[in-house]
C-alpha positions as CSV (number, residue, x, y, z in Angstrom):
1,X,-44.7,30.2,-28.3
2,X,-44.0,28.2,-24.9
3,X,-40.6,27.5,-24.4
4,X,-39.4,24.1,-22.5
5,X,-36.1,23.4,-21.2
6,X,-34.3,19.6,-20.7
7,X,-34.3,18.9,-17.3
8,X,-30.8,18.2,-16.3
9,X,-30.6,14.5,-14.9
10,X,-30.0,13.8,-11.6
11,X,-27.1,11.8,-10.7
12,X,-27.1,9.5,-7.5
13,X,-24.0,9.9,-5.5
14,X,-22.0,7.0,-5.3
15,X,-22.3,4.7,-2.5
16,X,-18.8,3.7,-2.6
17,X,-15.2,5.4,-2.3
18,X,-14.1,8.2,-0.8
19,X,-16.0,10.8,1.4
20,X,-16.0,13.8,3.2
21,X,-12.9,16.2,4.7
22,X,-12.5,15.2,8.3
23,X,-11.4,17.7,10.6
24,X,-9.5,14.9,12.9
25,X,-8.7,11.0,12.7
26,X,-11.3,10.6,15.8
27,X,-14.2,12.4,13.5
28,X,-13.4,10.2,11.1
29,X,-12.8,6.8,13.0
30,X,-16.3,7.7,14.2
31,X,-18.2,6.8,11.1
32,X,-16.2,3.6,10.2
33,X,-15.9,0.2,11.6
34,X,-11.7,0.6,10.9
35,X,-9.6,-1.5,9.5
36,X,-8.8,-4.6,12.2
37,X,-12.0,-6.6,11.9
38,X,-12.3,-10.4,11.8
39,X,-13.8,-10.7,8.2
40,X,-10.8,-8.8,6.7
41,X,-8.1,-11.0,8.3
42,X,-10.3,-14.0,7.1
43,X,-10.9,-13.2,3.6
44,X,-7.3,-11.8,3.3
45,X,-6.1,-15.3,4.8
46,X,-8.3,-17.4,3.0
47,X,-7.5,-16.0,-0.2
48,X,-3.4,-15.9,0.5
49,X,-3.4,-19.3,1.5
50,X,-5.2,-20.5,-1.7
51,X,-2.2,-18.4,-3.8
52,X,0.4,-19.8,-1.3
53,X,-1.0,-23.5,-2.1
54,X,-1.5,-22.9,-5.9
55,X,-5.0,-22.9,-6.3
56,X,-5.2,-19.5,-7.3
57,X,-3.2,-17.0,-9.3
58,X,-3.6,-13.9,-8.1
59,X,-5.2,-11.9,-5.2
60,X,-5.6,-7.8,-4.6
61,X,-7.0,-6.5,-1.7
62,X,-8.3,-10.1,-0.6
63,X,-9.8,-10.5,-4.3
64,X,-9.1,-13.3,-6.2
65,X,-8.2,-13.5,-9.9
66,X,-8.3,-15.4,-13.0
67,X,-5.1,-14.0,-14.2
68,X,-2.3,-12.4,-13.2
69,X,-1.8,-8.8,-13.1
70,X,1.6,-7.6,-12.1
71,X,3.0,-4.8,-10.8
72,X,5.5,-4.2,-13.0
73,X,6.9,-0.8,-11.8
74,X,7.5,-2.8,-8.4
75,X,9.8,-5.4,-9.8
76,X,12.0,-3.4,-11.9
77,X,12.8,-1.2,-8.7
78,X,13.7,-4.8,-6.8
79,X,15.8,-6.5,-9.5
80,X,17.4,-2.8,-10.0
81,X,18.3,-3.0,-6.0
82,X,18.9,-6.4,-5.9
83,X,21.7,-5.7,-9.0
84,X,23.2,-3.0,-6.7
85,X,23.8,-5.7,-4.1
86,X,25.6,-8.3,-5.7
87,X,22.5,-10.1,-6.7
88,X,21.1,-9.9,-3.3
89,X,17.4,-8.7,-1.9
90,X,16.2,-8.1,1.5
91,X,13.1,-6.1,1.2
92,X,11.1,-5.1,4.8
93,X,7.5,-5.1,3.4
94,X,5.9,-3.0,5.9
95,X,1.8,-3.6,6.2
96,X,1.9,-6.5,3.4
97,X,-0.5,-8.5,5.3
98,X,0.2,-12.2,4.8
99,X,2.1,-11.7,1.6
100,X,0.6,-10.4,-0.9
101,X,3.0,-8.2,-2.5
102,X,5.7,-11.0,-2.0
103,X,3.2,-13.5,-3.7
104,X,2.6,-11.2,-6.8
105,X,6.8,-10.5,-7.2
106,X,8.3,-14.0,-5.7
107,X,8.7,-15.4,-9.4
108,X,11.0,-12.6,-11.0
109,X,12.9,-13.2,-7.8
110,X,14.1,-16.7,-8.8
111,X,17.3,-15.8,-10.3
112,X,18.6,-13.6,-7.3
113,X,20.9,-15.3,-5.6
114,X,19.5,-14.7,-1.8
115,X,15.9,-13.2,-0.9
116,X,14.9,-12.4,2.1
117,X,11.5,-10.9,2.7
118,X,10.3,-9.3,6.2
119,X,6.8,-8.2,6.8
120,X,5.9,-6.4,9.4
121,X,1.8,-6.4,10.3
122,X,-0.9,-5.9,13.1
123,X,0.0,-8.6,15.7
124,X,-2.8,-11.3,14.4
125,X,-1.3,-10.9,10.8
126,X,1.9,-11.6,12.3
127,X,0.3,-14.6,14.5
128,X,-1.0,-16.2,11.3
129,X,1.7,-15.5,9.2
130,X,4.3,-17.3,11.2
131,X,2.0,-20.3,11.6
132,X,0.7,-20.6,7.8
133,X,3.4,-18.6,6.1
134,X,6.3,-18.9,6.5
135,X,9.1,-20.4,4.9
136,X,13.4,-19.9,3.7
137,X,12.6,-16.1,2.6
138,X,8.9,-14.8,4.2
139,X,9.3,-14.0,7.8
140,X,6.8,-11.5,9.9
141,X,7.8,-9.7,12.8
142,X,5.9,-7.2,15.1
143,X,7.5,-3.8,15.1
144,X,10.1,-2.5,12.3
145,X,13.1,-2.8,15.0
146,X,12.4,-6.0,15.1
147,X,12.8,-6.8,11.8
148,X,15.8,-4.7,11.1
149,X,17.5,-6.3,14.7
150,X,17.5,-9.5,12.3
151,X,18.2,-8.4,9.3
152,X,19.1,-4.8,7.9
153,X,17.1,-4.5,4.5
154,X,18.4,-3.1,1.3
155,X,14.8,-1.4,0.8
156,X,11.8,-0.6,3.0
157,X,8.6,-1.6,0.5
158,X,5.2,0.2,1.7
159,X,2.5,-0.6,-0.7
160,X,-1.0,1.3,-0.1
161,X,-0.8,1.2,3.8
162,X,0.6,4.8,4.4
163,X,-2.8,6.5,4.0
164,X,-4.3,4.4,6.3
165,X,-1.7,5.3,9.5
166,X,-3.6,7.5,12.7
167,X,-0.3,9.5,12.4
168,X,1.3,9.3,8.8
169,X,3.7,12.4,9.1
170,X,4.8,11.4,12.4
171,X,5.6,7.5,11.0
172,X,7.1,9.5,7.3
173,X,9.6,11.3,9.7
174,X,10.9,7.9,11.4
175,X,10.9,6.0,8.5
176,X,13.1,9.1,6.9
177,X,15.3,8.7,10.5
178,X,16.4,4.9,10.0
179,X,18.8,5.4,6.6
180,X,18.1,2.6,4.7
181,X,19.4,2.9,1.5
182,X,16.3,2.6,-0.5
183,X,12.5,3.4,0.4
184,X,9.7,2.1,-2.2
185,X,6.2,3.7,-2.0
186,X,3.9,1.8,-4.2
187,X,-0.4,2.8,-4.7
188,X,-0.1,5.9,-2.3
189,X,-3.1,8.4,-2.2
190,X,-2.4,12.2,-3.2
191,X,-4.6,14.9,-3.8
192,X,-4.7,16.4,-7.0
193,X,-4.5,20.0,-5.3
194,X,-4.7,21.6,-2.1
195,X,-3.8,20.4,1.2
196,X,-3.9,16.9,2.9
197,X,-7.2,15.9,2.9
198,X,-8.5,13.0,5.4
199,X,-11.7,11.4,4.0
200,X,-13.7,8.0,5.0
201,X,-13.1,4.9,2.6
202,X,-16.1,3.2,1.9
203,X,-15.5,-0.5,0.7
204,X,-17.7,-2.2,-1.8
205,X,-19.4,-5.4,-0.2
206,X,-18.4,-7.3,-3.0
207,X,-15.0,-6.9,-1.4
208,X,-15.8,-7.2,2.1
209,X,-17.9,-5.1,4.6
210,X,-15.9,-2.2,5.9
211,X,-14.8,1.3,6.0
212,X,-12.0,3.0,7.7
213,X,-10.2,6.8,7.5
214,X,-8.2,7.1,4.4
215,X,-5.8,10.1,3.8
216,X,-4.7,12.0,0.3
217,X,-1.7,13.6,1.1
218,X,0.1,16.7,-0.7
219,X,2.7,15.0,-2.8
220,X,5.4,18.0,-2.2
221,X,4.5,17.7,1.6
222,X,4.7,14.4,1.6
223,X,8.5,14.0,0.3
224,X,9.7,16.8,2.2
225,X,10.4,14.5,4.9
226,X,12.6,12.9,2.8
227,X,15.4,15.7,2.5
228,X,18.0,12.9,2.4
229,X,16.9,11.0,-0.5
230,X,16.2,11.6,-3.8
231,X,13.4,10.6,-6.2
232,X,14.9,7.9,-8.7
233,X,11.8,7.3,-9.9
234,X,7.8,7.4,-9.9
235,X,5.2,5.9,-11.3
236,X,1.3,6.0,-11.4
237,X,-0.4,2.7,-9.8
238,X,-0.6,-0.4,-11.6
239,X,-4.3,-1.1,-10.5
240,X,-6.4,-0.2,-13.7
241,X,-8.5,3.1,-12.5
242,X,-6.3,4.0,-9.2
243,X,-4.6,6.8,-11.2
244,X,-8.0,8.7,-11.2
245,X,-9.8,8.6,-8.0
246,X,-13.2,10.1,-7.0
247,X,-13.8,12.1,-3.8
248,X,-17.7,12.4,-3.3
249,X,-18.0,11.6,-7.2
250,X,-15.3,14.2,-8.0
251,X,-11.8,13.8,-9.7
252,X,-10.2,14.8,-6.7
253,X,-6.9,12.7,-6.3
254,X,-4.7,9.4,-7.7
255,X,-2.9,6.6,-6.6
256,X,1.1,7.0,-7.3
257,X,4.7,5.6,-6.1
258,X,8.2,6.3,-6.2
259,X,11.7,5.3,-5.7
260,X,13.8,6.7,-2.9
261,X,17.5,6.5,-3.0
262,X,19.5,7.9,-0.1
263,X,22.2,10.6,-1.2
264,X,25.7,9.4,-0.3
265,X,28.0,12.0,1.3
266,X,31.2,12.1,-1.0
């Protein structure tokens, strides 16, 4: 009697997501083309200005969309600071690119009864955003300090730009330093166990052409920089699929935010 066995299938690794455990940000930076290129900023502004001019709906990571798909966690954190200020928002949207966090929330801001929205971005963001922009409650500025010299904000917003920083402890620690009343982390990258784990993000073409170092950070690591605040809230991402992500084709981590509120000495 002969005896076969099913051979078990062979499963290509995937081509795109997240790879690798890099030792340093220079290892890493050394097998991507990083995150300041020219056909980023273009596709990012091309696809912003067609929101901004109401030819499209909705955009995600310079994508556009037939419908809308809204971050709903996001919004009830604004409103709920906006109601603890008299009816008033001033949000410092730090790495929102051109707007598109702004552009996805700006219609369940109507009924406030003052809005003002900084972002602060790479200096060509910045450039662009001033120029195409701009208007009664978007502004950009350069540096935070900048921002906050004009106006002190209520909440500082970071949406999926803190694992994508050379230095993200060193920035967690200075955003902890500057006491604003609220911080809101929206589709941040944590590990699922384990220790910080730096990796290379590999973007699908259909987006555009690029790849740049990506961190998943420990989650308990990660707040402990916040010793003054406490967690109000959190919140897995809104993106369909971010709550499960794939390290070299393994479950290895998931997309999360939370609420910040700073305790109050009585």
């Amino acid at each position: 009697m002969r005896f076969f066995s099913k051979k078990k299938a062979v499963v290509a690794p995937p081509s795109y997501g997240w790879f690798g455990n890099y030792d340093s940000w220079e290892s890493a930076c050394l097998e991507t083309t990083g995150y300041d290129q020219d056909n980023i900023l273009r596709k990012t502004w091309a696809a912003l200005a067609q929101i901004r001019d109401g030819d499209a709906v909705y955009e995600r990571d310079s994508v556009l969309f037939d419908k809308k798909q809204y971050p709903f966690p996001l919004i009830s954190c604004l409103l709920y600071i906006a109601a603890k200020n008299n009816n008033k928002l001033s949000v410092l949207d730090f790495g929102g690119s051109l707007g598109t966090t702004y552009f996805k929330v700006a219609e369940f801001m109507n009924p406030l009864d003052l809005l003002t929205w900084h972002i602060v971005e790479q200096s060509r963001h910045v450039e662009i955003g001033k120029k195409e922009f701009e208007n009664e409650q978007l502004s950009f500025f350069y540096t935070i300090d900048d921002s906050m010299a004009k106006v002190r904000p209520h909440v500082i917003l970071l949406s999926s730009v803190v694992q994508y920083l050379r230095d993200p402890h060193e920035f967690l620690t200075f955003l902890s330093s500057l006491n604003v009343d609220y911080i809101l982390f929206d589709r941040t990258a944590f590990i699922k166990s384990g220790p910080d784990r730096l990796t290379v993000q590999k973007v699908p073409p259909s987006i555009y052409e690029a790849s740049y170092p990506s961190w998943f950070f420990n989650e308990q690591a990660f707040l402990g920089h916040f010793s003054d605040y406490y967690v109000m809230a959190d919140f897995m991402s809104y993106v369909e699929g971010e709550s499960e992500l794939q390290i070299d084709g393994e479950l290895a981590g998931y997309d999360k935010g939370f609420l910040l509120c700073r305790k109050y000495e009585k």
